[in-house]
C-alpha positions in Angstrom: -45.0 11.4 -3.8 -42.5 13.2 -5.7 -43.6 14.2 -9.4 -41.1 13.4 -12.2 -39.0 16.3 -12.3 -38.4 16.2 -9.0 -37.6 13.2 -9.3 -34.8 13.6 -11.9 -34.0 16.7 -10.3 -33.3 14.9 -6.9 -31.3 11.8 -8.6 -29.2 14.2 -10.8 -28.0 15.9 -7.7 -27.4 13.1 -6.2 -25.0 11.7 -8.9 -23.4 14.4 -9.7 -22.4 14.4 -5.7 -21.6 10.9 -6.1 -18.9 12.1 -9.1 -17.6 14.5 -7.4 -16.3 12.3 -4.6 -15.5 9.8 -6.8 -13.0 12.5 -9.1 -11.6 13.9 -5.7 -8.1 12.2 -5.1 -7.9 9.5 -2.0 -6.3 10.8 0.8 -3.6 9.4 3.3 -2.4 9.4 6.0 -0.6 12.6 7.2 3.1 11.9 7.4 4.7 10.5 10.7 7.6 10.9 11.7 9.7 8.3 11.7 11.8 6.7 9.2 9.4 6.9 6.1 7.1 8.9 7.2 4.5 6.9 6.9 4.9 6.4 2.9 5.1 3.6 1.0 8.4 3.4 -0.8 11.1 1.4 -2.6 11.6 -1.6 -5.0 11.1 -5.4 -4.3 12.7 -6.4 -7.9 10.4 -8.0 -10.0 7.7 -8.1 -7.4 7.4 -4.6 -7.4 4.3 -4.5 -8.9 2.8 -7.4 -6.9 1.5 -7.2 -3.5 2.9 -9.3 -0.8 1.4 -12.2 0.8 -0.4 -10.9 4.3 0.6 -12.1 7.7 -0.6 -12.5 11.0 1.5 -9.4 12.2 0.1 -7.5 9.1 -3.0 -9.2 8.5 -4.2 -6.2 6.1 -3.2 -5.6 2.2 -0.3 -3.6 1.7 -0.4 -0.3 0.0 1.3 0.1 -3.4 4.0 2.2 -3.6 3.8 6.1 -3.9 7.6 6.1 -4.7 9.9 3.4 -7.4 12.3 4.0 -9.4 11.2 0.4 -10.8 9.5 1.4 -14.3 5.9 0.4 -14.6 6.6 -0.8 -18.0 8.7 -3.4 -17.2 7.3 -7.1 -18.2 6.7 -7.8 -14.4 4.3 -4.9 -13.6 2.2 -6.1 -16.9 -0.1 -8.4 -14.5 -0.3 -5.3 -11.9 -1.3 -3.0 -14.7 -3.7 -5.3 -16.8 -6.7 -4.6 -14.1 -6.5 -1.0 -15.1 -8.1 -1.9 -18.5 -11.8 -2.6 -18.7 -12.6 -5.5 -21.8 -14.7 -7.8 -23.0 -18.0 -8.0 -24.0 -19.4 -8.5 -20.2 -17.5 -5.6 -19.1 -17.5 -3.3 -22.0 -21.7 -4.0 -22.4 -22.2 -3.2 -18.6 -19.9 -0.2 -18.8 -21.6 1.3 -21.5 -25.0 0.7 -20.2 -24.4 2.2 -17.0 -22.9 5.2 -18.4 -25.9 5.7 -20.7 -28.2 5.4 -17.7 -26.3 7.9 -15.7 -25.5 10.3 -18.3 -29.8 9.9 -19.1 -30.4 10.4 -15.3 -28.2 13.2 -15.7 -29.7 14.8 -18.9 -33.3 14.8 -17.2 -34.6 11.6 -19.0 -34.0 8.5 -16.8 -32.1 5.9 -16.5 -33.5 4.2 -20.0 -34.9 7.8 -21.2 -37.9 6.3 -23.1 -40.0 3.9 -20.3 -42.0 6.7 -19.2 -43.3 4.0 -16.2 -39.9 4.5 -14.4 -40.3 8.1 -13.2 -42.2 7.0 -10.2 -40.5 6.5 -6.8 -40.4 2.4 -7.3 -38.5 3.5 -11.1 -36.3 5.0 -9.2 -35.7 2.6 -6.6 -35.3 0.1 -9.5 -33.0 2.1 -11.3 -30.4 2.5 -8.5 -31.1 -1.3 -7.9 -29.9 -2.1 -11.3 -27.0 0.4 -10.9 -26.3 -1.1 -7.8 -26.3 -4.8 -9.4 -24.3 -3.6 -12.5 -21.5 -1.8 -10.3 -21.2 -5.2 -8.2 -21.3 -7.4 -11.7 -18.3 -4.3 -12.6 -16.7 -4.8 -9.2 -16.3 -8.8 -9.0 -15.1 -9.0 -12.5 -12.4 -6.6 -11.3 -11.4 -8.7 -8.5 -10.9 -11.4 -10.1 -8.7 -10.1 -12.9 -6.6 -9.1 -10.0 -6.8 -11.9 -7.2 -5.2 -10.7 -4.1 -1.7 -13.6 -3.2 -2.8 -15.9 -0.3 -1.3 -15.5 2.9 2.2 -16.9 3.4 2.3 -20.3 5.1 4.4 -23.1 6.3 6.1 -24.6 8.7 6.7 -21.9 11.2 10.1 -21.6 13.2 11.1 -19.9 16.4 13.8 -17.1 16.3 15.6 -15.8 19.5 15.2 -12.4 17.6 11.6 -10.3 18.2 10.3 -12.8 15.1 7.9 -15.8 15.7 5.8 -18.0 13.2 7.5 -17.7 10.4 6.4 -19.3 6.9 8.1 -20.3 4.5 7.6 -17.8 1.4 5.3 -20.6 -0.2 4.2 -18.7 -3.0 4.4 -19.6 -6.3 7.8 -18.3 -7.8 7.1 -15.2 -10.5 8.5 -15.4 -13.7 12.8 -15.1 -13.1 12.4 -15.9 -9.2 12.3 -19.0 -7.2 11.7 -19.4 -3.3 14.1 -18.8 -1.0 14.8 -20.6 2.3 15.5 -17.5 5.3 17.6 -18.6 8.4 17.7 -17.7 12.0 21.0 -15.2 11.6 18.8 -14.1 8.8 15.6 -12.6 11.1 18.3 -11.5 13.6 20.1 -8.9 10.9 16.2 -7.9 9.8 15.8 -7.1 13.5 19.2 -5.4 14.0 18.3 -3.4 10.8 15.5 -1.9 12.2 16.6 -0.3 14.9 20.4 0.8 13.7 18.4 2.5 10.1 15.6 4.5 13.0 18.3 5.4 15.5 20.8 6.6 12.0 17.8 8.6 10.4 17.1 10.4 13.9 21.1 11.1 13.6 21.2 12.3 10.0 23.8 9.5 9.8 23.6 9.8 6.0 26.8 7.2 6.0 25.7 4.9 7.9 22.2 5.0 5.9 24.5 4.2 3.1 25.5 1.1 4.7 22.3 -0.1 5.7 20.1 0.6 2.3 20.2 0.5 -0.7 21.1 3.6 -2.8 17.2 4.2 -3.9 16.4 4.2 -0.2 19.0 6.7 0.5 18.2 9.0 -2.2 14.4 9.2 -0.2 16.1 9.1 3.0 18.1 11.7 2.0 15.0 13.8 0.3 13.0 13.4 3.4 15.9 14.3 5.5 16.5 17.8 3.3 12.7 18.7 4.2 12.9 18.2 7.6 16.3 21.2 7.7 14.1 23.1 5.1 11.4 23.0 7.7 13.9 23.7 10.7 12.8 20.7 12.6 14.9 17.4 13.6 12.7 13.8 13.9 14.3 12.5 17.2 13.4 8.5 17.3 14.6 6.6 20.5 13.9 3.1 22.3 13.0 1.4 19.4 11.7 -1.6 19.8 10.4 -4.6 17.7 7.2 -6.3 19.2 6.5 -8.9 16.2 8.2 -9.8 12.8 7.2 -12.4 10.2 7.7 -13.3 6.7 5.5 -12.5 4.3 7.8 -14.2 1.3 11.4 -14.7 0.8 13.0 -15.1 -3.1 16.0 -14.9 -5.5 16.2 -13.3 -8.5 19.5 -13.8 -10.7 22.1 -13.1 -7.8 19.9 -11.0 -5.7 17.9 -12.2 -2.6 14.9 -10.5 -1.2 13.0 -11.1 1.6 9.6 -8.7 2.7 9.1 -9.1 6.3 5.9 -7.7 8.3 7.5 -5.6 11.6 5.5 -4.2 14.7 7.6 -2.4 16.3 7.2 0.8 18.9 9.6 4.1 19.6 9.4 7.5 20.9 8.8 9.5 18.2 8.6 13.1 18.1 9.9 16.3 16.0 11.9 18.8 18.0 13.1 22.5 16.8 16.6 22.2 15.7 17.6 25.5 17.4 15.6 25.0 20.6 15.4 21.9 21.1 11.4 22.1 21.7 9.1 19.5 20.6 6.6 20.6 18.0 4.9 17.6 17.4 4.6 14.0 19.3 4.7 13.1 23.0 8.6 12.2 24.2 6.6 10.8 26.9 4.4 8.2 24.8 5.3 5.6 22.7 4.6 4.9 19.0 3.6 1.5 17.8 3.3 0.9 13.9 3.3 -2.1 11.6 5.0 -2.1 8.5 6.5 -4.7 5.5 10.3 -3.9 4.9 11.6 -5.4 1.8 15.6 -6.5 2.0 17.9 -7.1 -0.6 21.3 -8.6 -0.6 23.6 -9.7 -3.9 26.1 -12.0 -4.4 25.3 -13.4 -0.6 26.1 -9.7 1.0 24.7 -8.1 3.8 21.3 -7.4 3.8 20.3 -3.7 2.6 16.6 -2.4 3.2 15.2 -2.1 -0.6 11.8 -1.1 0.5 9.0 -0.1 3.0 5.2 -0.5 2.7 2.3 0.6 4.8 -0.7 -1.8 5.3 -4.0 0.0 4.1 
């Protein structure tokens, strides 16, 4: 049986692993090739800060984005931002009780310093139980300060396009937005958009970017796009093609519409030496297949313009 010291000795190792994974940052995925790269990116107006609803062709959360220009301070991220704040007295007496116990762990004299019954093996089994049960407690109060949109529903609809199933945006309007009913014509120019903003980035087409996003997505197009000469490498993207679309939600917001759609679509993606010609990274023989949520935005009843993209987590 292990004596005391080893004991704390043991469990102090052990949690100061645990906080070193827990400071390191989260990593992601290593950037694809394609349009994006893989990033999540763009504005969705005031639902920037609001995750959209999942689908059945992106069944998984999406990610929140790594790059907006949309300020976090704006009144519409305030609901995104309040789960960052730990408060009240449940919260704020479990927090400091757990960092008590670990910092006592830590500093060689258990979890409640003065029970000197707990240094035994079943202390310390109870003391991680009641870490355990206190992180959980810490966790569900969490959730539900930030409770995660249903999935989109309603009556679905049959497009000639790649799309299928399609809801009808049905949740609740946000402050300044209301629903918005999406058309046939509408998943057709979603479709279209796909392929014409892959087959223009694997061109450089900068102009004809222009015309198909809007100028926040150009500006990271354009970014990416630098890199890529920087690097001396070209992304060459070809055959795309969409396998499944749906809506995740569809709204208006003053005289802007926006509609987030989840797309599975596959291509030939590779990176080829701009001099040479030779492929550096991918298989020109294999084809990719991703799923992603593309955001559009038209005003004033314009042409759709792709305002954002999001990875699913």
């Amino acid at each position: 049986m292990f004596s005391r010291k080893r004991s704390n000795a043991v469990v102090r190792g052990g949690l100061l692993a645990l906080a070193l994974l827990a400071a390191a940052p989260v990593g992601i995925h290593s950037a694809e090739a394609r349009a994006g790269g893989g990033f999540s990116f763009g504005s969705r107006g005031a639902r920037t800060y609001s995750m959209p609803p999942s689908t059945a062709t992106a069944p998984r959360a999406a990610q929140p984005f790594q790059r907006t220009e949309t300020p976090a301070s704006s009144g519409f991220a305030a609901n995104a931002a309040q789960p960052r704040r730990f408060g009240g007295f449940g919260t704020g007496l479990a927090a400091g009780l757990l960092g008590a116990g670990l910092f006592g762990m830590l500093g060689g004299g258990g979890f409640f310093g003065g029970l000197n019954g707990i240094g035994s093996l079943f202390g310390l089994l109870f003391q991680f139980a009641l870490i355990a049960g206190v992180v959980m407690l810490a966790m569900r109060w969490f959730r539900s300060r930030s409770a995660t949109p249903s999935m989109a529903s309603g009556p679905s609809m049959q497009a000639r396009s790649g799309f299928s199933g399609f809801g009808g945006g049905s949740q609740p309007a946000r402050p300044a937005t209301v629903p918005l009913a999406v058309q046939p014509q509408d998943f057709a120019a979603f479709e279209q958009a796909l392929i014409a903003i892959q087959t223009a980035f694997s061109r450089e087409d900068t102009n004809a970017l222009s015309r198909l996003t809007t100028p926040e997505i150009l500006r990271y197009f354009g970014a990416d796009l630098d890199a890529n000469r920087a690097r001396g490498v070209r992304n060459d993207i070809a055959d795309v093609k969409l396998l499944q679309g749906d809506l995740s939600e569809a709204w208006r917001e003053g005289v802007a519409d926006f509609a987030t759609v989840a797309m599975r679509f596959d291509a030939r993606d590779t990176m080829v030496d701009r001099t040479s010609g030779r492929v550096v990274d991918g298989n020109p023989n294999q084809r990719s297949e991703v799923a992603e949520l593309w955001t559009f935005r038209r005003d004033n009843g314009g042409p759709w313009l792709l305002s954002a993209v999001q990875q699913t987590a």
